[in-house]
C-alpha positions in Angstrom: 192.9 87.1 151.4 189.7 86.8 149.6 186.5 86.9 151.3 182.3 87.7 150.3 180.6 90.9 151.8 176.6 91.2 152.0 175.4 94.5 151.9 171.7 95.5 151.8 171.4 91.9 149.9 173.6 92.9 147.6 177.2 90.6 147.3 180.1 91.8 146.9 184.0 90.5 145.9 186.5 91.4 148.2 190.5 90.7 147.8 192.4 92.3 150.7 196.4 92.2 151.1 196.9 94.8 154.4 200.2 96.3 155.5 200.4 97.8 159.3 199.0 101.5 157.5 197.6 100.4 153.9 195.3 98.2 152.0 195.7 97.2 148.7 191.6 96.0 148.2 189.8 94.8 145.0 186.4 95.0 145.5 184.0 93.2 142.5 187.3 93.7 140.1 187.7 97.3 140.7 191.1 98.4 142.9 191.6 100.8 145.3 194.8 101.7 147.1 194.2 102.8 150.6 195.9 104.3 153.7 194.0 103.6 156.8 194.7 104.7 161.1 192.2 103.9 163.8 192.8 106.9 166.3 190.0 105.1 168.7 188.9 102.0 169.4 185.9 101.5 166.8 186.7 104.3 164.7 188.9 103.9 161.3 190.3 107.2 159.0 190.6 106.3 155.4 192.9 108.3 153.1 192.0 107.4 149.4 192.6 109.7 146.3 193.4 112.3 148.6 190.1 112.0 150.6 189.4 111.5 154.3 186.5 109.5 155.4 185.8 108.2 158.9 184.2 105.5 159.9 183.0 103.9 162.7 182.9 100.8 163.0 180.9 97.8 165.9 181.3 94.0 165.8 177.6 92.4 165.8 177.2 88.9 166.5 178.3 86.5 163.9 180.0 87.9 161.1 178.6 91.1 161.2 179.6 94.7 161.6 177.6 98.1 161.9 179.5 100.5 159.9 179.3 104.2 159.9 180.5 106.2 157.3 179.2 109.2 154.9 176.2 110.0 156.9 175.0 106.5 156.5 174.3 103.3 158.9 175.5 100.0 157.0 175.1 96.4 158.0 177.9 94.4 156.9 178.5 90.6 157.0 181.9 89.7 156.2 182.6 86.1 155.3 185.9 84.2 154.2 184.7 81.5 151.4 187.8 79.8 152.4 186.1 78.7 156.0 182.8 78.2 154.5 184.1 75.1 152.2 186.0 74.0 155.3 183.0 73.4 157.3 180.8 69.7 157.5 177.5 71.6 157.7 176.8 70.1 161.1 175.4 71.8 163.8 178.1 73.6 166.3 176.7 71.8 169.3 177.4 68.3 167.6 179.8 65.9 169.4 183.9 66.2 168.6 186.1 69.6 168.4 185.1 72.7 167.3 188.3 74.5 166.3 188.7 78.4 166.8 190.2 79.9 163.2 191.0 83.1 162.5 189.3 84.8 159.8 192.1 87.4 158.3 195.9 88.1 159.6 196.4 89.4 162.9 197.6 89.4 166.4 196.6 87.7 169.3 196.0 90.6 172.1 195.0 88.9 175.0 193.5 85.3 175.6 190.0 85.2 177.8 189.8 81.7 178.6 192.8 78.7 179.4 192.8 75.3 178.3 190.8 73.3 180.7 188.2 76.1 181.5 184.5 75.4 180.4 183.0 77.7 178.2 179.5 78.5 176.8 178.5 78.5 173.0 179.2 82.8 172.3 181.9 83.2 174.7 184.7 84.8 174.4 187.8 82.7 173.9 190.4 84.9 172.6 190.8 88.8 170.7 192.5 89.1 168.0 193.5 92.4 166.5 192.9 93.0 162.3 193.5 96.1 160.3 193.6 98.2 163.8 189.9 96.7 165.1 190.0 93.9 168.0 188.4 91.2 167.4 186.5 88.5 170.1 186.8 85.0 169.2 184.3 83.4 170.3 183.1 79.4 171.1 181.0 77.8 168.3 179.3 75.7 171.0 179.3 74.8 174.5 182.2 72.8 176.0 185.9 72.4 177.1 188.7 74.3 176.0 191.4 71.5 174.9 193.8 73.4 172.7 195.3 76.7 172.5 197.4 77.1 169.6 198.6 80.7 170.2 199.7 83.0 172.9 199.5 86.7 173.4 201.3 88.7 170.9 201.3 85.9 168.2 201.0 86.6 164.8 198.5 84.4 162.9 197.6 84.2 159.0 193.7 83.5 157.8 192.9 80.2 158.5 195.1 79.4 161.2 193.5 77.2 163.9 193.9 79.5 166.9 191.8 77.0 169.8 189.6 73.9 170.1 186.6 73.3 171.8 185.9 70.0 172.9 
């Protein structure tokens, strides 16, 4: 999967195939072979060239994450180009469906909200576990939930549509 990072201003390349325990990543054309475990919810051990680092790791609204590593506090935004193109450019409270993709590979781990209920633009829809971190998917605007596309335990693939808002 290929997706953009922004870190202190600064963009960066990503290309990321994971395995359950290891992550082949290219990050701005340089590779790096890693082996990963998350002994705790928000926190990740790396194993690379024979080093451990740990890091921990909190979603922030949107596509960001506060990450934790080396002594240092790093704001992360995480985007999938892929999605970007995909969108009109209209605002998310605009009238039709608003569909619910994910963003990487994963597993559904527990839906928060069944077709039919009413949700607000931010809440939570469904969590979907990535590289050991659950993720909350949330509504990108205020409405009806018409469509679930997955259940519990699913497996999905980037870009699958997982729910629509209506």
């Amino acid at each position: 999967m290929k997706l953009e990072g922004l870190v202190e201003d600064k963009k960066h390349s990503i290309e990321l195939t994971v395995t359950a325990e290891t992550a082949l990543a290219e990050i701005d054309g340089r590779p790096y072979e890693i082996e990963f475990s998350h002994p705790e919810p928000g926190v990740i051990l790396i194993k690379h060239k024979g080093k451990i680092f740990e890091a921990s790791v909190a979603n922030l609204p949107g596509d960001l994450f506060q990450v934790y590593v080396g002594g240092r506090d790093i704001e992360v935004k995480i985007t999938d180009p892929k999605r970007l193109r995909g969108s009109t450019g209209e605002s998310s409270d605009s009238d039709g469906p608003a569909q619910i993709q994910a963003a990487m590979p994963g597993k559904v781990v527990r839906i928060l909200a069944s077709v039919g209920s009413a949700v607000e633009k931010g809440d939570g829809i469904l969590i979907v576990e990535a590289m050991k971190m659950q993720n909350e998917m949330k509504a990108p605007r205020s409405g009806i939930v018409r469509e679930m596309r997955v259940a519990e335990g699913s497996t999905v693939s980037a870009g699958d549509t997982l729910a629509t808002v209506e």
